[in-house]
C-alpha positions as CSV (number, residue, x, y, z in Angstrom):
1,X,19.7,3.5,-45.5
2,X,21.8,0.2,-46.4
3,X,20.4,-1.0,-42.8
4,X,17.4,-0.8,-43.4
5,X,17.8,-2.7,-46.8
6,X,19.4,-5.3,-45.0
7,X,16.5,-5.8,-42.5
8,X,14.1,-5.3,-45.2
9,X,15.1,-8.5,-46.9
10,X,16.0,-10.5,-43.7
11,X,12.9,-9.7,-42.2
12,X,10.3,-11.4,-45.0
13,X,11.8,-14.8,-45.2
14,X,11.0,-15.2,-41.0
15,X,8.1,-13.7,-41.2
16,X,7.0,-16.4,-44.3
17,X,8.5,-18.9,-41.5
18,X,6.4,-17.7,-39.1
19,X,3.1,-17.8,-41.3
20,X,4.2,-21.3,-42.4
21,X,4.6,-22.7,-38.9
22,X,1.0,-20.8,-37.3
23,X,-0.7,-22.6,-40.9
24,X,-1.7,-25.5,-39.5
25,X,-3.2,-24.8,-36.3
26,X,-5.0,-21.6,-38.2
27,X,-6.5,-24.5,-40.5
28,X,-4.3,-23.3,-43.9
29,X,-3.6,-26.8,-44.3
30,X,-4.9,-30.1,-45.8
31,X,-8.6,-30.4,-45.4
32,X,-10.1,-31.6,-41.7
33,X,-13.4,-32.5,-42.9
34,X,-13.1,-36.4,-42.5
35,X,-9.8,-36.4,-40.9
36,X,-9.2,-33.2,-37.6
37,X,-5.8,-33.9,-38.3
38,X,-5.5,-33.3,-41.8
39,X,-4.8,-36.9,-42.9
40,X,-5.6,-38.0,-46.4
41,X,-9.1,-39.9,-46.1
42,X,-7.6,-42.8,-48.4
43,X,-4.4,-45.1,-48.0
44,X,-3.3,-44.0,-51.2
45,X,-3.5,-40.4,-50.4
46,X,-1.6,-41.5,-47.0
47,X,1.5,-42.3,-49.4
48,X,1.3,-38.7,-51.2
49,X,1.1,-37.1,-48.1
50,X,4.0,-38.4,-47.2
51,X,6.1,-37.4,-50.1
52,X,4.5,-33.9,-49.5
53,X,6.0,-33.8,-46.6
54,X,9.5,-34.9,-47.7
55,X,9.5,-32.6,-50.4
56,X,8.6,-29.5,-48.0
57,X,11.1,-30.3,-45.5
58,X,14.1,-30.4,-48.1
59,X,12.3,-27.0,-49.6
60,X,12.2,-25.7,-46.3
61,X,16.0,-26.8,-45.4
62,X,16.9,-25.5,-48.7
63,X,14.8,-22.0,-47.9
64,X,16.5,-21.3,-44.5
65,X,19.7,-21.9,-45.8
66,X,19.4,-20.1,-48.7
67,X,18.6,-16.5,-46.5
68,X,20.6,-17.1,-43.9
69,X,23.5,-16.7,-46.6
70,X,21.9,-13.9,-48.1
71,X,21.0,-12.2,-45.1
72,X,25.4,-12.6,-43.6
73,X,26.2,-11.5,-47.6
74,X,24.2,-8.1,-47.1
75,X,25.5,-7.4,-43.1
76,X,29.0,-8.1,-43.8
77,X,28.5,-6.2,-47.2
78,X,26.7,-3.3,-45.2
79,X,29.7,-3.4,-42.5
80,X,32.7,-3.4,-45.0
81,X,31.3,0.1,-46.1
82,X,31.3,1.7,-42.8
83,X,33.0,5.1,-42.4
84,X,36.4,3.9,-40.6
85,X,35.9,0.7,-41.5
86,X,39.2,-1.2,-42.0
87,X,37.8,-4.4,-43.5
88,X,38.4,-4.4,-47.6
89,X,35.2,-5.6,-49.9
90,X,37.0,-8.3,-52.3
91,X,36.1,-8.7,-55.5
92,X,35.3,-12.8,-57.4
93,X,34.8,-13.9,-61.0
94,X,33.6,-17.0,-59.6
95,X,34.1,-20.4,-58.1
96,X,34.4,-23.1,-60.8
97,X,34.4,-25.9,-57.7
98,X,31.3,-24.3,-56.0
99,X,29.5,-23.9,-59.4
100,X,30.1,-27.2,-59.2
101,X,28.5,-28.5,-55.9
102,X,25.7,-26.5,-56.2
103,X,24.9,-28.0,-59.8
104,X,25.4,-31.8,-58.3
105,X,23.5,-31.5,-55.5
106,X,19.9,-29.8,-56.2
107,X,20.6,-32.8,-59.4
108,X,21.3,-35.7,-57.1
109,X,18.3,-33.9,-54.5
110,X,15.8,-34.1,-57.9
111,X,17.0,-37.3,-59.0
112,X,16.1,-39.0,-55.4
113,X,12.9,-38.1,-54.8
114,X,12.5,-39.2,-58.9
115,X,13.2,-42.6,-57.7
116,X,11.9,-42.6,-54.4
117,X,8.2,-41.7,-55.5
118,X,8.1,-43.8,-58.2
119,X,6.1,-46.7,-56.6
120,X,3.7,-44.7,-55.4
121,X,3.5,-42.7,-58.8
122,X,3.5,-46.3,-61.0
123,X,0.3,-47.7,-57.8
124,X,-1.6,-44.2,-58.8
125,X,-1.5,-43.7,-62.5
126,X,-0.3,-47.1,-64.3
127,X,-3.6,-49.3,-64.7
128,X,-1.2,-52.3,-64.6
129,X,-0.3,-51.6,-60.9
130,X,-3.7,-50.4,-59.5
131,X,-5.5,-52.7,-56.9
132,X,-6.6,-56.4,-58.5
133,X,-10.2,-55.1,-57.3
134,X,-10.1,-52.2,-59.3
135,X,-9.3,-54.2,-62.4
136,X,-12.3,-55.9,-63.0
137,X,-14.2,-52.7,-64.4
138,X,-15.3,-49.3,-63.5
139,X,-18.1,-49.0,-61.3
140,X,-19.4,-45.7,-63.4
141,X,-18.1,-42.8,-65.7
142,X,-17.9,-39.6,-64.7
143,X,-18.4,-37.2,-67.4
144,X,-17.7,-33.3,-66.6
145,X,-19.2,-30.8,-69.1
146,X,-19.7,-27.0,-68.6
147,X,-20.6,-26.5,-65.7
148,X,-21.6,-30.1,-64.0
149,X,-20.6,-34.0,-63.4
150,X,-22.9,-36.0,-65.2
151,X,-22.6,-40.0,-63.4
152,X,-23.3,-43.2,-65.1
153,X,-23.8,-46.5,-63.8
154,X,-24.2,-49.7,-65.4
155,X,-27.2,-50.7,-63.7
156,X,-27.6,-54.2,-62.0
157,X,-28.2,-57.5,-62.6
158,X,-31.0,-60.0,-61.5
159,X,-29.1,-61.0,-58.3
160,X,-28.1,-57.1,-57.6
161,X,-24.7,-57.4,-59.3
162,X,-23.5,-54.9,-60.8
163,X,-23.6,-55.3,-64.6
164,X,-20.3,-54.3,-67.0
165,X,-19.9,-50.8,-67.7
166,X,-19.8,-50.4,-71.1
167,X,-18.1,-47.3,-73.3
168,X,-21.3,-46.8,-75.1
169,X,-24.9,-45.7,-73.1
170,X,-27.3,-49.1,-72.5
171,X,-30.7,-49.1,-71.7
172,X,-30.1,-50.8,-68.5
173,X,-27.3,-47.5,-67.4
174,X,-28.8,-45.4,-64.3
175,X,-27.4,-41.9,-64.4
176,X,-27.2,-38.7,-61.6
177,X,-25.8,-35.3,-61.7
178,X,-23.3,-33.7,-58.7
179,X,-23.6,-36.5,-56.7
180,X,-21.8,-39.7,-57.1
181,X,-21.8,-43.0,-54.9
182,X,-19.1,-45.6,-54.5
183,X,-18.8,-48.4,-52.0
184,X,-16.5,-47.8,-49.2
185,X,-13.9,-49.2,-47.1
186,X,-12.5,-50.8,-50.7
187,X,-10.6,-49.7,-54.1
188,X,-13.1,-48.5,-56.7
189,X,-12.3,-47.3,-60.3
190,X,-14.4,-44.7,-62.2
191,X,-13.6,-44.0,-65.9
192,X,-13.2,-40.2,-66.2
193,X,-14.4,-38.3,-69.4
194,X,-15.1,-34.8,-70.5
195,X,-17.9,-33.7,-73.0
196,X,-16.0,-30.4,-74.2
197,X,-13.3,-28.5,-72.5
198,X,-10.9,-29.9,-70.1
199,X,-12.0,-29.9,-66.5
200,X,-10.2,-31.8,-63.4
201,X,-11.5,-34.6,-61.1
202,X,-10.5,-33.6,-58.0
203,X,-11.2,-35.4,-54.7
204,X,-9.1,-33.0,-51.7
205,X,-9.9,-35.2,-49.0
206,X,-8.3,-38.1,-51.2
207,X,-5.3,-36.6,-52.6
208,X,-6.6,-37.6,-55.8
209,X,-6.8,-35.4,-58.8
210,X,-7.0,-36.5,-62.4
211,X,-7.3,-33.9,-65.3
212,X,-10.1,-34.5,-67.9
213,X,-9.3,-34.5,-71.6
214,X,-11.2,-34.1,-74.5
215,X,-11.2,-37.5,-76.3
216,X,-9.8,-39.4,-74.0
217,X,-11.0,-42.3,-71.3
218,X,-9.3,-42.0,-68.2
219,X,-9.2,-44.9,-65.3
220,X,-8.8,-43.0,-62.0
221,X,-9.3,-45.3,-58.6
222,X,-9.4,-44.8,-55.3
223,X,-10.6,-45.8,-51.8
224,X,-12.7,-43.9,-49.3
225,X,-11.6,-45.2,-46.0
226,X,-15.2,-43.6,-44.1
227,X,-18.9,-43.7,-45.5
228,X,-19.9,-40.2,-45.0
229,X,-20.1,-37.7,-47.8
230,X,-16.4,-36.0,-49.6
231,X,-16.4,-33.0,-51.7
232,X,-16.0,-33.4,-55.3
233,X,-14.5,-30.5,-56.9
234,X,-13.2,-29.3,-60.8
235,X,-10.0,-28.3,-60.2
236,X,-9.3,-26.8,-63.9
237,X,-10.6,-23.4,-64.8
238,X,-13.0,-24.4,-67.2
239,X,-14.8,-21.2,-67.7
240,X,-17.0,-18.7,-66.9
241,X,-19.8,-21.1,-65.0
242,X,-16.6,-23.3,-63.1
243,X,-17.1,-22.3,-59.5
244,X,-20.8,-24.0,-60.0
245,X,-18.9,-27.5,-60.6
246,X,-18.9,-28.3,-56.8
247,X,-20.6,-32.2,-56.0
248,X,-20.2,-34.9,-53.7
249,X,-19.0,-38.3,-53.7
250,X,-20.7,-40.4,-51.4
251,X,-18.6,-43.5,-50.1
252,X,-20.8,-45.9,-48.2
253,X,-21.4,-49.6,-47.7
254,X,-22.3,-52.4,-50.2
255,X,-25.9,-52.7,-49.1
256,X,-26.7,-48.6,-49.6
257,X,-25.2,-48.3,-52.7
258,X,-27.1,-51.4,-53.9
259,X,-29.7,-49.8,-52.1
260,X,-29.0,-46.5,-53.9
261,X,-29.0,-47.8,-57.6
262,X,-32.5,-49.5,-56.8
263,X,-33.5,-45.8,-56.1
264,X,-32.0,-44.5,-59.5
265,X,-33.9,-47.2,-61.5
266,X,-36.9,-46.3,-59.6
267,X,-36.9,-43.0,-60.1
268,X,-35.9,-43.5,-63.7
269,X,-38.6,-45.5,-64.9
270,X,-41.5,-43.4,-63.0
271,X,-43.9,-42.1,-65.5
272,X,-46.2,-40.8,-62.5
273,X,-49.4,-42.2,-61.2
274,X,-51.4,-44.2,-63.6
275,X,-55.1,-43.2,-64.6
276,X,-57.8,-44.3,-62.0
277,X,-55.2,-44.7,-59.5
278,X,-56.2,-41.6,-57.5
279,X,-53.6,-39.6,-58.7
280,X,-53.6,-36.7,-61.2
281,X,-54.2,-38.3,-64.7
């Protein structure tokens, strides 16, 4: 029976190996929507890919180590117990120098990738270092609520500019539900609000996920490198209507989302046909 013990354990850390290697090609992996290779759709997600990866290659190193020294403890263990066996199981209190070494080194492992994603860390969440572009205002606010994303844009001017967003509705704002537009191919910044619980912005293709808090105005940016159409999701179990907070975020050139806005204002001040114009009255 102390075989099969042995095996027992030995045998579900390779086959977790196994599932883990066969993920990618069975498509349990990053989203191929945009990208067939999985790549983040964004530069910016390009960087936290990258310390995704470097974090699951010292997990994994750490993983296999870990059982290959559990699975010798429990073999040698099982072997030392034999009938006839001539080997002597010893007995330890402990290692004060290995206690040690593995108290330094998962530290000095934590404490590097501390400091080596800090850049990337300060370029997605400090408004000081997000792109100069991004800086000059939000191009909407996107306000979650149970169970949608309400959008707001500031409308544009005369020449097709878009006008400041500011924190407080204006008569000239355009608005849209579940489906926001941004230009593409450059860094944009929304500001992200919630009107009662906390939800999560959350744009897989992107890498970019930003929780929503009550009370709080939060700058998120980021930059769609295709114009095609990315899922939009809340991330944060927000109750019982949550799985109906799935949108899109439409990243396209300068001219459509001029083009787009137009629309909105359009549609917005439609009052229907006017008397004697052939439609209904």
């Amino acid at each position: 029976m102390k075989r099969f013990w042995c095996v027992f354990f030995a045998f579900w850390p390779i086959v977790a190996t196994i599932f883990c290697l066969m993920a990618p090609s069975m498509g349990w992996w990053f989203p191929t929507t945009i990208n067939a290779d999985g790549s983040a759709a964004s530069p910016l997600g390009r960087k936290i890919d990258d310390l995704f990866y470097l974090i699951l290659i010292i997990t994994t190193i750490t993983f296999v180590g870990t059982q290959v020294a559990l699975a010798y403890v429990l073999f040698s263990g099982a072997r030392r117990t034999d009938p006839g066996s001539t080997e002597r199981a010893w007995f330890s209190h402990g290692s004060h120098n290995l206690e040690v070494i593995w108290s330094i080194v998962p530290a000095g492992i934590l404490l590097f990738i501390a400091l080596y994603q800090m850049d990337v860390w300060a370029e997605y969440r400090i408004k000081s270092q997000f792109p100069a572009e991004t800086r000059k205002g939000p191009i909407a606010e996107v306000m979650a609520r149970q169970f949608e994303w309400r959008i707001r844009y500031p409308g544009l001017d005369e020449n097709d500019k878009l006008l400041p967003l500011m924190p407080d509705p204006q008569p000239t704002d355009l608005y849209a539900v579940n489906d926001l537009h941004v230009p593409s191919a450059r860094p944009v910044m929304i500001n992200l609000r919630t009107q009662d619980v906390q939800h999560s912005f959350f744009l897989p293709e992107l890498r970019v996920k930003q929780d929503a808090v009550p009370g709080l105005v939060i700058p998120v940016w980021f930059e769609a490198d295709k114009s095609t159409n990315y899922v939009l999701l809340c991330a944060e179990l927000c109750g019982w209507g949550h799985y109906k907070m799935k949108a899109r975020m439409v990243a396209e050139n300068d001219d459509a989302f001029v083009k787009y806005l137009k629309k909105l204002k359009a549609d917005q001040e439609y009052h229907g046909p006017r008397e004697g114009s052939g439609g209904e009255n």
